[in-house]
C-alpha positions as CSV (number, residue, x, y, z in Angstrom):
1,X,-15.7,19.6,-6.4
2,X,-16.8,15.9,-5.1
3,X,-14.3,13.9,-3.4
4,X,-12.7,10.7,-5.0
5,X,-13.8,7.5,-4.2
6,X,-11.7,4.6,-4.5
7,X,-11.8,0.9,-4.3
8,X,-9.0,-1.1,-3.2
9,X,-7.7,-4.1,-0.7
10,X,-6.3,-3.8,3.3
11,X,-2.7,-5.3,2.5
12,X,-1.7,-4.0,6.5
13,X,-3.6,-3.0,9.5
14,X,-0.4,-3.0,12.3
15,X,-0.6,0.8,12.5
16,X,-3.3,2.6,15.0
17,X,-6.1,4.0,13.0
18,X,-4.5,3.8,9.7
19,X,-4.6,0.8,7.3
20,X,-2.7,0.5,3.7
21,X,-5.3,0.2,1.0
22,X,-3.9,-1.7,-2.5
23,X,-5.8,0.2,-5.3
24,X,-5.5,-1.6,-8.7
25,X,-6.3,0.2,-11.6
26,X,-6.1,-1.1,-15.7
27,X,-4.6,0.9,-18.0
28,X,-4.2,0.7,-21.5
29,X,-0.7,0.5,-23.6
30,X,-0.2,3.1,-25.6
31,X,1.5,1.3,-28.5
32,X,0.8,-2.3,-27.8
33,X,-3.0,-1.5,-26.7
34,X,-3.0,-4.2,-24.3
35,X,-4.1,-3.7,-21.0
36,X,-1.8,-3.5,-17.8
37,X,-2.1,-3.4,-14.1
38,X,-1.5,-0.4,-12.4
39,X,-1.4,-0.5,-8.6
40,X,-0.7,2.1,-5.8
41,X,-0.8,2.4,-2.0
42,X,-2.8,4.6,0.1
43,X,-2.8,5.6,3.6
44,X,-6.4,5.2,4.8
45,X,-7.8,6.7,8.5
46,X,-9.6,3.7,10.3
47,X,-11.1,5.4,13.1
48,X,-12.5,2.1,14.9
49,X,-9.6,-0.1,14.0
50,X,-12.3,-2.3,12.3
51,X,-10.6,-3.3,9.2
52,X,-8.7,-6.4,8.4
53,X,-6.0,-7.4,6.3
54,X,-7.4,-8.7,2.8
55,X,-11.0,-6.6,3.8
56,X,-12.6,-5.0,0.1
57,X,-12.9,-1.4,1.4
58,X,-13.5,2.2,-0.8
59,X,-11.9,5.0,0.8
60,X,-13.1,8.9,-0.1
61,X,-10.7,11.6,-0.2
62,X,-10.4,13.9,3.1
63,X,-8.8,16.9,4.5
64,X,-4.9,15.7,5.9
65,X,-5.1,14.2,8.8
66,X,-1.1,13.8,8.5
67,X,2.0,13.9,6.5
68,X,0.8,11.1,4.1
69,X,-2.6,10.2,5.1
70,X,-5.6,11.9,3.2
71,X,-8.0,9.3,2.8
72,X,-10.7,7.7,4.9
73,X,-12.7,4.3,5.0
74,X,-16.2,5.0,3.6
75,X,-17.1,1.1,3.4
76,X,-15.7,-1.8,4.7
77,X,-16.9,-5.7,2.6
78,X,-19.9,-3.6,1.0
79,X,-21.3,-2.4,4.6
80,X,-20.7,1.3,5.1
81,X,-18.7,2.3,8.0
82,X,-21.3,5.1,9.6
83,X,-19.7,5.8,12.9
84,X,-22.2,8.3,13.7
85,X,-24.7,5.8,12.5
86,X,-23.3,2.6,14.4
87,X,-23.2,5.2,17.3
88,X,-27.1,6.1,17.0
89,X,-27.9,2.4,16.3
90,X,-26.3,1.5,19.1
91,X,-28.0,3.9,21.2
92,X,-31.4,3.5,19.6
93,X,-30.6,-0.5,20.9
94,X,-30.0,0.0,24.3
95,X,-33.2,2.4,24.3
96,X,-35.4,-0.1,23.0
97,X,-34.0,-2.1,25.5
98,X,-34.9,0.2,28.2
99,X,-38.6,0.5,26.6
100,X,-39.0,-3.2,26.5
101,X,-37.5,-3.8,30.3
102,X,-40.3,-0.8,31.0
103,X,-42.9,-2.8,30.0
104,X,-42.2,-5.7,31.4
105,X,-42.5,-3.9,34.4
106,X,-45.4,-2.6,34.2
107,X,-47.1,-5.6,33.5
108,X,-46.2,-7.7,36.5
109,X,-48.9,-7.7,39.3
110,X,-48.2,-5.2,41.8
């Protein structure tokens, strides 16, 4: 069964790790057949503590992590939130770096 994906806005971030995600939803009337706002809460894990009140983020469905949190940030302002891809990126950085501080070397005169 594929997790849920859901799109919403940060309304708090004072809590470590955790930020509350606004999801608005539209909803028909049953009689009237005009459309209403429907709006609910969620409990999202932030593991880096990246996201900021009024941030667009879409948050995927996840095993509990606690009592009322079972959802995770996926994507924070349309740029996914990879933390094993920022990790890599990171480390493919510093290794290019290191390559280009290895040339350098070995092109001075000895």
């Amino acid at each position: 069964m594929p997790k849920r994906v859901l799109t919403g806005r940060v309304t708090s971030d004072k809590m470590d790790k955790t930020v509350t995600v606004l999801v608005d939803r539209r909803v028909m009337h049953p009689l009237y057949k005009k459309f209403i706002r429907r709006s609910k809460k969620y409990a999202a894990h932030d593991e880096a503590n990246l996201c900021k009140t009024g941030d667009t983020v879409r948050i995927e469905e996840c095993r509990p992590i606690s009592k009322r949190k079972t959802w995770q940030v996926v994507e924070r302002n349309g740029a996914p939130l990879g933390y094993a891809a920022a990790a890599a990126s990171a480390a493919g950085a510093s290794a290019a770096n290191a390559s280009a501080a290895n040339v350098s070397a070995e092109g001075a005169p000895s």
